[in-house]
C-alpha positions as CSV (number, residue, x, y, z in Angstrom):
1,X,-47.6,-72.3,64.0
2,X,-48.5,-69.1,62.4
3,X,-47.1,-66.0,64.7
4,X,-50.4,-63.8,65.3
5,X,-50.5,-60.3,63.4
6,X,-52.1,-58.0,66.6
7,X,-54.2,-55.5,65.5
8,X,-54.6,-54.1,68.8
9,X,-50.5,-53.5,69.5
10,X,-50.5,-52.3,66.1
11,X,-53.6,-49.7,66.1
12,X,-51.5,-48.9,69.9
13,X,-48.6,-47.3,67.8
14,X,-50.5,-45.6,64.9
15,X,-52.7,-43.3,67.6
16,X,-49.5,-42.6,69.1
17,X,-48.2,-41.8,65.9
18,X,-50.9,-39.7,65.0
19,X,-50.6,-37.8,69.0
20,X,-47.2,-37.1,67.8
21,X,-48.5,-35.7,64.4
22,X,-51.7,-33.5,66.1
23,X,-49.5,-31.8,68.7
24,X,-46.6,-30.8,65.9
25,X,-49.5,-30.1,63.7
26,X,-51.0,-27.4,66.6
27,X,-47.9,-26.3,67.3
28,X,-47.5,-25.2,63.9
29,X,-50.4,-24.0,63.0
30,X,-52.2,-23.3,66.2
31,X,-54.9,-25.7,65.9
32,X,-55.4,-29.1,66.3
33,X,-56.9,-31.2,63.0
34,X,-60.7,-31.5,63.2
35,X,-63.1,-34.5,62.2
36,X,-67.1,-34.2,62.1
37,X,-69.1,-37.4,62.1
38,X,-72.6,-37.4,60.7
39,X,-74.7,-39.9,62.4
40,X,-78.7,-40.3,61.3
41,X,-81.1,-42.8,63.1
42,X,-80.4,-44.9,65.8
43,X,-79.1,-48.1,64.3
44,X,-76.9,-49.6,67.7
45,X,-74.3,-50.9,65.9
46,X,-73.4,-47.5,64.3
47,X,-74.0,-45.6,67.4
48,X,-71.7,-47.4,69.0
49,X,-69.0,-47.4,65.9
50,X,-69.2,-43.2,66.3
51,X,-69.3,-43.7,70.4
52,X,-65.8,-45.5,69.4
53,X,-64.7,-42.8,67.0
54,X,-65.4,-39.8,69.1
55,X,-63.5,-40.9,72.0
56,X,-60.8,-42.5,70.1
57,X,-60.3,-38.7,68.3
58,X,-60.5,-37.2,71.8
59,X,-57.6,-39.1,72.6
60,X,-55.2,-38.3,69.9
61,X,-56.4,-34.8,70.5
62,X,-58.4,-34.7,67.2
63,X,-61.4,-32.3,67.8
64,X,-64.9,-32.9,66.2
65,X,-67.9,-33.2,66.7
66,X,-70.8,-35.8,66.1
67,X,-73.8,-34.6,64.6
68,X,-76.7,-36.9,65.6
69,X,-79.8,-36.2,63.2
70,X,-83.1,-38.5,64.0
71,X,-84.5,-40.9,61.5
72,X,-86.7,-38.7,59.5
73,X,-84.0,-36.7,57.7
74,X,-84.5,-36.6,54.4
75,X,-81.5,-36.8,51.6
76,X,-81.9,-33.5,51.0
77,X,-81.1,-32.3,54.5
78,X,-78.2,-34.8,55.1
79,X,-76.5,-33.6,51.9
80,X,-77.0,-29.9,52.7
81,X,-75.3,-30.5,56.1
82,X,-72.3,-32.1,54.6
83,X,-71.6,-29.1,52.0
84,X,-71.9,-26.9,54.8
85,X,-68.9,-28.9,56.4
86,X,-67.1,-29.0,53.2
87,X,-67.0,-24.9,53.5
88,X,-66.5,-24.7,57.0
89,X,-62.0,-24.2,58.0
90,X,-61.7,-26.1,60.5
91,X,-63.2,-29.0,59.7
92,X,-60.4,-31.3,58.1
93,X,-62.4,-34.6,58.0
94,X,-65.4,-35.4,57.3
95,X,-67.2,-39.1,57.8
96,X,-70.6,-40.4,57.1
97,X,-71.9,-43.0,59.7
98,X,-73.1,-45.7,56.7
99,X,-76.2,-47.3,56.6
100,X,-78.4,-44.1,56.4
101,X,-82.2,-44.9,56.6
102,X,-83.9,-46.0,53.5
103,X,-84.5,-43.2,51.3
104,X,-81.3,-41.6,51.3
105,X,-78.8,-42.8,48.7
106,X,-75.4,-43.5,50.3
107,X,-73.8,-42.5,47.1
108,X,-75.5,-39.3,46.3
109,X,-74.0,-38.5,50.1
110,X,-70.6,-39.9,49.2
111,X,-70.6,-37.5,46.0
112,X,-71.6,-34.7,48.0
113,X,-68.4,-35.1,50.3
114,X,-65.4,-33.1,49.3
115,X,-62.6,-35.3,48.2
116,X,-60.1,-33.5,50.3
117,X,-62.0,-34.0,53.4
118,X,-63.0,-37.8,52.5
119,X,-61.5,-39.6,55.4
120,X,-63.9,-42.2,54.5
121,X,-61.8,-42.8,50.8
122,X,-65.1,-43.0,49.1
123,X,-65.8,-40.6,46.7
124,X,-65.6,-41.3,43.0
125,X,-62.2,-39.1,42.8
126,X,-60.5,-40.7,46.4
127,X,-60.9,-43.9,44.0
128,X,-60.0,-42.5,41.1
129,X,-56.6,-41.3,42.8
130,X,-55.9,-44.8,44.0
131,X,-55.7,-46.2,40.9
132,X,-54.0,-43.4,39.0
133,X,-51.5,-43.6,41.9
134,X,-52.1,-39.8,42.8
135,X,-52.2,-38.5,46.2
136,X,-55.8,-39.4,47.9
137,X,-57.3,-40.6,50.7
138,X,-57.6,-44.1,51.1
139,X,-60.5,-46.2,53.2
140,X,-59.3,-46.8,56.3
141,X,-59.8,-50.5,56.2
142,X,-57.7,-51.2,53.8
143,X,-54.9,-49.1,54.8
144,X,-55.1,-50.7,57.9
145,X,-54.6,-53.4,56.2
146,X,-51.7,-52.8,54.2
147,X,-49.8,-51.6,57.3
148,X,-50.7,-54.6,59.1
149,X,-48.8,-56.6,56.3
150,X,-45.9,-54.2,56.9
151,X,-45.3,-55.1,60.4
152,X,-44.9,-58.7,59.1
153,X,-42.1,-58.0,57.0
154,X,-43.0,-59.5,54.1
155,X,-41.8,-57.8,50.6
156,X,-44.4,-56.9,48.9
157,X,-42.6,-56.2,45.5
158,X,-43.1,-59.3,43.2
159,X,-44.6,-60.9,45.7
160,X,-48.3,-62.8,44.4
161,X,-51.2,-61.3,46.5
162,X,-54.8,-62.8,46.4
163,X,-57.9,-60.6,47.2
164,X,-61.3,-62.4,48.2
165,X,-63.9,-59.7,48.1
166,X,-64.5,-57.1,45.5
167,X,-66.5,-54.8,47.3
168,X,-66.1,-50.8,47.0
169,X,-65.1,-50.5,50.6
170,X,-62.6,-53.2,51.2
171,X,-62.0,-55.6,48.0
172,X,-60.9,-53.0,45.4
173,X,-59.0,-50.7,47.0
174,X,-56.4,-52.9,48.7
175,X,-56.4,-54.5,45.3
176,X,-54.9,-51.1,44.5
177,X,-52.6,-50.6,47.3
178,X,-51.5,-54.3,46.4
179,X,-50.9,-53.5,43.1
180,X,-49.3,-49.7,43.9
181,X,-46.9,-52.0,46.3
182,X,-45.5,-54.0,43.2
183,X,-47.5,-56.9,44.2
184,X,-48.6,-59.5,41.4
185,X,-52.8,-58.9,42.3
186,X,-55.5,-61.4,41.5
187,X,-58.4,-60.1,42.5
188,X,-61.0,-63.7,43.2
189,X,-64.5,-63.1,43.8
190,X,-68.2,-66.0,43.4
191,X,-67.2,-66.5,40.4
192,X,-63.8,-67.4,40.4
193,X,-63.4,-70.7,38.9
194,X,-61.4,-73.1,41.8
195,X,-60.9,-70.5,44.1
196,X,-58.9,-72.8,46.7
197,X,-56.5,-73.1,43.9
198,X,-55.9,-69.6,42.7
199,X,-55.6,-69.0,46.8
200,X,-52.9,-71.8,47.3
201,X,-50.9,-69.5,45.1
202,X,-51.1,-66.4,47.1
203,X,-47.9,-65.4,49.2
204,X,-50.2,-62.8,50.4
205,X,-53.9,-63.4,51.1
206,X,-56.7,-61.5,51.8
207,X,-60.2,-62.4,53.0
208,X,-62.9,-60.3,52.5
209,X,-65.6,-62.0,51.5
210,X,-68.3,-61.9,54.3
211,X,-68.6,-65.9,54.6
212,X,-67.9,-67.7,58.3
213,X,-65.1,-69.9,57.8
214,X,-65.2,-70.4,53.9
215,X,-61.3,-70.4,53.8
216,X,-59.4,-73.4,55.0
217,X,-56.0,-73.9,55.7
218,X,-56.0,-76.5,52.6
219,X,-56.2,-73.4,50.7
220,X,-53.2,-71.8,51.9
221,X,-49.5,-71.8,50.7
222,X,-47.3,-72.8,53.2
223,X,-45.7,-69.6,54.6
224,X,-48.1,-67.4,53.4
225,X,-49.2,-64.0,55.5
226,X,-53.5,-64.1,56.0
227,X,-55.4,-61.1,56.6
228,X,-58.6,-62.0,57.9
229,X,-61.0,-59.0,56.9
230,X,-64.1,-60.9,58.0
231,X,-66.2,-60.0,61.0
232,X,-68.8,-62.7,61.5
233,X,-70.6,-64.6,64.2
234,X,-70.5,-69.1,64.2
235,X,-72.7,-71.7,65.4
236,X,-72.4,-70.5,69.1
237,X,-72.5,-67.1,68.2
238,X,-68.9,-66.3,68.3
239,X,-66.9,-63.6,66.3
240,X,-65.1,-65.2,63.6
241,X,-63.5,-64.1,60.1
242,X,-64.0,-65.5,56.6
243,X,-60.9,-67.6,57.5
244,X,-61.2,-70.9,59.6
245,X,-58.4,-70.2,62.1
246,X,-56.9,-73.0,63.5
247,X,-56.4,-75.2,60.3
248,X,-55.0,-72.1,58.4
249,X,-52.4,-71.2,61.7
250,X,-51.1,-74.5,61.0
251,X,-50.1,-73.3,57.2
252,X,-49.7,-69.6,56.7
253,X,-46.3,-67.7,58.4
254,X,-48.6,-64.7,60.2
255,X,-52.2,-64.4,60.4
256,X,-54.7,-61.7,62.1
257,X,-57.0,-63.0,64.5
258,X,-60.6,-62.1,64.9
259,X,-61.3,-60.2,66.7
260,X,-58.6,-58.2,67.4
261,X,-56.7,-58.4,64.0
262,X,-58.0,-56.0,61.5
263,X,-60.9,-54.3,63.3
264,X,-58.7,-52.1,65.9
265,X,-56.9,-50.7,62.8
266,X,-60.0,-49.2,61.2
267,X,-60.8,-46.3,63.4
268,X,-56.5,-45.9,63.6
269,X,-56.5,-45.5,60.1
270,X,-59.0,-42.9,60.1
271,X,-57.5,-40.8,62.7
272,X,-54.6,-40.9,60.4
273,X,-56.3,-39.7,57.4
274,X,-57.8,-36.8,59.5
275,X,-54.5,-35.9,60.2
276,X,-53.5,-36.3,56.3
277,X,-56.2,-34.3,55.1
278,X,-55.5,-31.6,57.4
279,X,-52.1,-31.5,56.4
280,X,-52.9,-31.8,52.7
281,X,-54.8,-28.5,52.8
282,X,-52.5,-26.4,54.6
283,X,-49.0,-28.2,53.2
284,X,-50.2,-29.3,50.0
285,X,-49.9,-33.3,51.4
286,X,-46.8,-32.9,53.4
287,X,-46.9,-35.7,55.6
288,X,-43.7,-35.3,57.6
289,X,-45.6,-34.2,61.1
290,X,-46.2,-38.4,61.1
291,X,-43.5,-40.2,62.7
């Protein structure tokens, strides 16, 4: 039986790492790191993602604010806001609550973002740093990620890792990290041809492919670690990941539930990068304050 990968214990120690960071960081410097949130509409998931961020930044004694703007802004508007943050000191971090309303083109918004203050990792250069294997920020998912694969144990160098997903967000970059880690990276997608078989071959594997279930535990090398980046709902209406659960248990050495396996280590991850940016513009990306 699989030993479970918990996200939540995990997330636990990175805020307190980052605590420790922010109050060395203030007593330094004599301010604490500081993220903005943009928020426009009132879709309820993402009001309740940048509820979740606010009071998780509160704790780690990030300050911030959230700026709520209604429906009706135009592109135009949001983008003029977020250069304004760009020039402002003491904002270190700067996120984008994604989707925006139709009529406003997330990447237009991403592009408008300064790249040292892209705690999001989006922007065409956070990217472009990944792959060159330059200092960047990275998207917090799949940082999370990686350090949830840490905690396992398992050597990454020469090791065969398997992506599902090639999606900006999450597919791609961990593909990167992967790959920066020494790993041996096949990156699977629709179109792979037998995917169960490239997967048996994975000593790593990661889901994130958006589909309930898709990945048995027939697909899975014996003793392999899973990371299950799915977030879905089943038949009854249940949370679930892109991985069916119990069969692959059964197979894989360490897997990540869901929920409760990757999600807590999203909003972690991005308190980090706060943290990293802020440091990166006053120490040139020093990141000893994080212990």
């Amino acid at each position: 039986m699989a030993n479970l990968i918990d996200g939540k214990a995990i997330s636990k120690l990175v805020r307190e790492e980052v605590a420790r960071g922010v109050g060395a960081f203030k007593a330094q410097y004599g301010r604490v790191p500081g993220l903005h949130v943009v928020l426009v509409g009132e879709d309820p998931a993402s009001t309740v993602y940048v509820r979740n961020k606010e009071k998780a930044a509160a704790e780690v004694g990030i300050s911030g604010r959230v700026h709520r703007l209604p429906n009706t802004t135009t592109e135009e508007e949001l983008v003029g806001l977020v250069r304004e943050l760009n020039q402002t000191g003491d904002v270190d971090g700067i996120l984008v609550q994604f989707p925006v309303p139709n009529g406003i083109r997330q990447h237009k918004v991403v592009a408008a973002t300064a790249p040292s203050k892209d705690v999001d990792g989006l922007h065409p250069e956070s990217i472009g740093a990944l792959w060159a294997g330059t200092k960047g920020l990275v998207p917090c998912t799949p940082r999370g990620c990686m350090r949830l694969i840490a905690e396992t144990g398992m050597p990454l160098s020469g090791a065969k890792a398997v992506v599902i997903g090639r999606s900006n967000l999450v597919g791609k970059p961990i593909a990167g990290l992967l790959l920066a880690a020494n790993a041996t990276v096949t990156l699977a997608h629709s179109k792979t041809q037998d995917l169960p078989a490239v997967c048996r071959e994975a000593d790593v594997l990661v889901a994130a492919v958006g589909r309930t279930k898709m990945i048995h535990g027939s697909w899975i090398k014996p003793g392999a670690v899973v990371i299950d980046v799915g977030m879905n709902r089943d038949d009854a209406g249940r949370l679930c990941g892109d991985v069916d659960f119990e069969s692959a248990s059964a197979v894989a050495s360490a897997i990540t539930p869901v929920p409760g396996g990757v999600g807590p280590m999203t909003i972690a991850m991005l308190l980090e990068n706060t943290l990293l940016a802020a440091l990166a513009r006053l120490t040139r990306g020093s990141r000893t304050l994080i212990s």
